[in-house]
Each structure stands twice: as structure tokens, then as C-alpha cells.
Kinemage of the C-alpha trace (Angstrom):
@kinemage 1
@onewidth
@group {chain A} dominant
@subgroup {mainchain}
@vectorlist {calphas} color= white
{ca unk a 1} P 20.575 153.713 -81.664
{ca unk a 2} L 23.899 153.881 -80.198
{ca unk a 3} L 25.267 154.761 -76.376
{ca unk a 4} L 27.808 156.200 -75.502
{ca unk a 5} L 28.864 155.168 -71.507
{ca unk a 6} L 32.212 155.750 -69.816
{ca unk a 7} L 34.699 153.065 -69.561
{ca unk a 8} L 35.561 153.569 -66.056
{ca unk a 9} L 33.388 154.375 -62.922
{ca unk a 10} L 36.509 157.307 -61.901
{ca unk a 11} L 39.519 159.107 -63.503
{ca unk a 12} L 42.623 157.095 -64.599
{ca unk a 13} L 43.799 154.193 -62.077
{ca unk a 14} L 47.587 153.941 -61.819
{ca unk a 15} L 48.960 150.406 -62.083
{ca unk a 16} L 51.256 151.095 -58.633
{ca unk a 17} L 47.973 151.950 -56.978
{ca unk a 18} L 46.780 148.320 -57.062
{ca unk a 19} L 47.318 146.231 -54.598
{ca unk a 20} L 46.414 142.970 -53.012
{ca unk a 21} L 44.458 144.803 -50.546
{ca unk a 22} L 42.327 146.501 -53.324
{ca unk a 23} L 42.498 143.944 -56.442
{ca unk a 24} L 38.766 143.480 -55.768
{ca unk a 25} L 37.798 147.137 -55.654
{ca unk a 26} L 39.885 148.357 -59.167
{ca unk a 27} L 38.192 144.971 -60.503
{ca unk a 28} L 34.958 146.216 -60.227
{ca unk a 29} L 35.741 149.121 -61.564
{ca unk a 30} L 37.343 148.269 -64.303
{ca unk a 31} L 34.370 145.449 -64.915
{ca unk a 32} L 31.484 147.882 -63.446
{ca unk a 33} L 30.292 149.655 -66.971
{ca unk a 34} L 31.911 147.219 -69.747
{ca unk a 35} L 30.620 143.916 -68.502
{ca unk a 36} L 26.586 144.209 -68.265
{ca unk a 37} L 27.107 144.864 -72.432
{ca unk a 38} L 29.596 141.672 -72.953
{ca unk a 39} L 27.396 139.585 -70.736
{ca unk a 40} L 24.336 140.561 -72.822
{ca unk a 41} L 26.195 140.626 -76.318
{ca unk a 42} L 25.872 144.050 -77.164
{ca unk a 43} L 28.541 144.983 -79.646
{ca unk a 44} L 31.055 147.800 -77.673
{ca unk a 45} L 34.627 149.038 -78.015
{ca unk a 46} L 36.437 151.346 -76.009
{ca unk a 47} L 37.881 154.925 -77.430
{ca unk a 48} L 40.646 156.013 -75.238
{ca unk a 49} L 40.461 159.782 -74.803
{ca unk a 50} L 43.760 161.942 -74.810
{ca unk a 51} L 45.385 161.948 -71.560
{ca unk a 52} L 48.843 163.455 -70.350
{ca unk a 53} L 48.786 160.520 -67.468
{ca unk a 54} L 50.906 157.237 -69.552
{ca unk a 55} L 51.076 155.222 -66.661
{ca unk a 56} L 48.108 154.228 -65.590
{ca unk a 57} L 44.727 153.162 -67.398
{ca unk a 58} L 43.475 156.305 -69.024
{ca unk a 59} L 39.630 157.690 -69.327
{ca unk a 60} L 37.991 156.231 -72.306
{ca unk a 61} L 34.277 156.570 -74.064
{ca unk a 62} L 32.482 153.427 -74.868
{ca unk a 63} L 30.509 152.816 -78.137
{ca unk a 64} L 27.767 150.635 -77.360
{ca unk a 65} L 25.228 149.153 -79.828
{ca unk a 66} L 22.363 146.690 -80.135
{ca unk a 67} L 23.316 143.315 -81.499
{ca unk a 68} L 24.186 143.172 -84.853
{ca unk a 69} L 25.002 146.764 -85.126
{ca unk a 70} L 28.995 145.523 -85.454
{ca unk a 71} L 29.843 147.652 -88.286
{ca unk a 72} L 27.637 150.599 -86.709
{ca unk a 73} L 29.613 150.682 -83.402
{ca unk a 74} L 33.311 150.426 -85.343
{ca unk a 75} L 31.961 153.534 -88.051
{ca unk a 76} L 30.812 155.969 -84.863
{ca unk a 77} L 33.762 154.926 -82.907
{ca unk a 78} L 35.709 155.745 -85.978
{ca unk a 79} L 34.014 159.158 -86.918
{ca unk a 80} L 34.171 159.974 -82.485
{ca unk a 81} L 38.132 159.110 -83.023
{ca unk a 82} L 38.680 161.079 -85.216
{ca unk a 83} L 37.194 163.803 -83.151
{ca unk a 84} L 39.655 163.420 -80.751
């Protein structure tokens, strides 16, 4: 089986938007869906979707797996880029 789970908790953050009083605040957001799957090993990469917005970090898909399902999560991230 394979999940699919967004990247980010909220539309695109804009580099200029982050400051020292909010560092903490686009960390966790940025951390808040990809790190429970690196901490437990699951195999996941991160398709960035087609966005007008260049400057900022844009909404992306994640292709999550169990481990050892490597080659599984590259081949459905491959066939859902393609999509795209």
C-alpha cells in the first residue's frame, strides 16, 4: 500500500515571509507531515505540483510507502509525475 499526504500543512510559503519572529512556526510546517515518515523510515519523496508562484516553496504530494517499498514509492511517484 502506498499514501499519498501533502507536503505542507498550507499553500506555498514565500521565502521573504520568514522571519526571525516566525522561523519556529514555517519550521513546523515545513517538518509537520514529512518528518513522522523519516523518523520511522518509511520510504517518501516529494512531487512538486505545478505552480505559477517561483518564489516561494510550492505545494507538493508526498509518496509514502512501507519500508522496503523503495522502488515502489520512486515507480508511483514516477507514473503521478507524469500526470502532472
Amino acid at each position: 500500500p502506498i499514501i499519498l499526504a501533502p507536503t505542507l500543512d498550507a499553500g506555498p510559503i514565500k521565502w521573504d515571509d520568514i522571519t526571525a519572529e516566525n522561523t519556529a512556526d514555517s519550521a513546523a510546517s515545513l517538518r509537520r507531515w514529512t518528518e513522522p515518515f523519516n523518523v520511522l523510515g518509511w520510504p517518501a519523496i516529494t512531487i512538486p505540483l505545478r505552480t505559477t508562484e517561483t518564489k516561494g516553496v510550492g505545494d507538493a504530494v508526498q509518496v509514502i510507502g512501507k519500508p522496503g517499498q523503495d522502488l515502489t514509492v520512486l515507480r508511483v511517484a514516477r507514473e503521478i509525475q507524469a500526470l502532472l
